[in-house]
N, C-alpha and C positions, 0 to 999 in steps of 0.2 A: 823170664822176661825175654820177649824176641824182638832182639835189636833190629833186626829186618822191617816189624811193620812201626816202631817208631820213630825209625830212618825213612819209613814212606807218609808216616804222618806229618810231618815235618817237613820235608819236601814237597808235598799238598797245598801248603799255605794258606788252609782253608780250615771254619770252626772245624767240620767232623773228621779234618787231619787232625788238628791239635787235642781237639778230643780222644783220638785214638791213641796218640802218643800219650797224652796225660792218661787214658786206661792201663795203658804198657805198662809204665813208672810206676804212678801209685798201685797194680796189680789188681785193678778195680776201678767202680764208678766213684771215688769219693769226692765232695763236694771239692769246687772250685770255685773263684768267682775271679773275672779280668774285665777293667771297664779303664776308660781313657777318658779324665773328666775334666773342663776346665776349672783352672785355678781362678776362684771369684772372692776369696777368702780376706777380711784385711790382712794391711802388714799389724805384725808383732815390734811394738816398738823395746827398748833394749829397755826404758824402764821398767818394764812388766817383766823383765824374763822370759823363761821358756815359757812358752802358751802353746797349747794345740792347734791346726789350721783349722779344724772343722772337715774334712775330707770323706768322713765316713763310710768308707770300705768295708763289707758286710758279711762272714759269712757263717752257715752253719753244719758244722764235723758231722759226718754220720754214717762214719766205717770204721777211724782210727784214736778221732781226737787230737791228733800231730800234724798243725799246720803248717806250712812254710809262706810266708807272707815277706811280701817285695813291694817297695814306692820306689817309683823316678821321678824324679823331679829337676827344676832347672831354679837354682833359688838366689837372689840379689842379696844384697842391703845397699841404702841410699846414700850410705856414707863415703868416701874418700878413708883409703887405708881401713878399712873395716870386713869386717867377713860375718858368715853363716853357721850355728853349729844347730845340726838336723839329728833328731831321734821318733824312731819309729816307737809307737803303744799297742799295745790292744785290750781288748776288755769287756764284760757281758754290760747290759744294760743299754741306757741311751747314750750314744755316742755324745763326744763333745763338740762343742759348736767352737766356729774362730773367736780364738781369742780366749777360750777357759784355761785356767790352769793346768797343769799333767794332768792325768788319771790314766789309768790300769796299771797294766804289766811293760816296760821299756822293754825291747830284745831287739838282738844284734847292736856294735857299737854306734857308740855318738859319730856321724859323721862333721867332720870339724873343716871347713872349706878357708882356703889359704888367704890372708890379708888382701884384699882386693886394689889392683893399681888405681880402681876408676870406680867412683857411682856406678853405683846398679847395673855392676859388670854379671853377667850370667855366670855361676857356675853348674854344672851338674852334678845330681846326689842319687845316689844308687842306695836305698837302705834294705835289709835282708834278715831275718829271724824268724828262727821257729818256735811256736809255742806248741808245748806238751800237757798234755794232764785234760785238756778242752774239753767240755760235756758232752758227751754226742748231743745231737737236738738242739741247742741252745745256739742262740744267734750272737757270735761276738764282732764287735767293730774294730777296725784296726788304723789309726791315722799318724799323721808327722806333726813334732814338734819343734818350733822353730826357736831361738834364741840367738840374737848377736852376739857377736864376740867381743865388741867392745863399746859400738854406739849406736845409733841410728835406727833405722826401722826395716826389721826382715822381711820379704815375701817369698812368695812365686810365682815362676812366669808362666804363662800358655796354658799348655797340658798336661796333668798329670797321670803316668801310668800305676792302676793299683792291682794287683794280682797276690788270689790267695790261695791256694792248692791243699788238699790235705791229701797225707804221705802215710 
């Protein structure tokens, strides 16, 4: 690994820096995928539970099978005194749309955002998992699950960041 040229890809700030740096790291070209997409998804109201947003983050392994896969997001609930708990999925087939139930694999923990002072105060969610075993070839999706914590109806705000690397 020479930390020299992914200290110069990085300081680049440009795709074929980042690209260079993700060469360094992963020790290879393995698949990646980073896209910034707005959030159009409805809210998850607290009657349904955890639902997926529909986000559909896409990618296909085809060096190691060992992805590292990341969401940020900025996520509310409508309510007064209420909060957000966010879990990241992923999984082969058709991605789920806003508002289906779980499906796939959950990785990295639930993030659980603190009782909110105020209506549809922003917080933000960093979720972060790696999945092992992935097929080479095979195209998996990876999206967030939203669920309140005690009422009202979850979403998110603006833009979401989705990055997925394989390691």
């Amino acid at each position: 690994m020479n930390f020299g040229k992914m200290l110069a890809g990085l300081k680049s700030n440009t795709e074929t820096g980042l690209k260079a740096f993700l060469r360094e790291l992963t020790g290879g070209y393995g698949a990646n995928y980073n896209i910034r997409v707005a959030a159009a998804g409805a809210a998850i109201s607290f009657a349904a539970g955890a639902r997926m947003y529909g986000l559909a983050g896409l990618i296909t392994p085809v060096t190691s099978g060992t992805v590292l896969f990341l969401i940020q997001a900025s996520v509310f609930n409508d309510t007064l005194n209420d909060g957000v708990r966010a879990q990241m999925y992923y999984g082969s087939g058709a991605a789920p749309a806003n508002g289906d139930f779980t499906s796939g694999t959950n990785i990295g923990g639930a993030a659980n955002h603190s009782i909110q002072s105020a209506a549809n105060q922003l917080d933000s969610v960093t979720c972060i998992g790696i999945g092992t075993g992935l097929v080479l070839g095979t195209t998996y999706w990876f999206d967030l699950a939203l669920q309140s914590l005690v009422g009202g109806n979850s979403n998110i705000s603006g833009v979401v960041g989705l990055s997925a690397i394989e390691i």
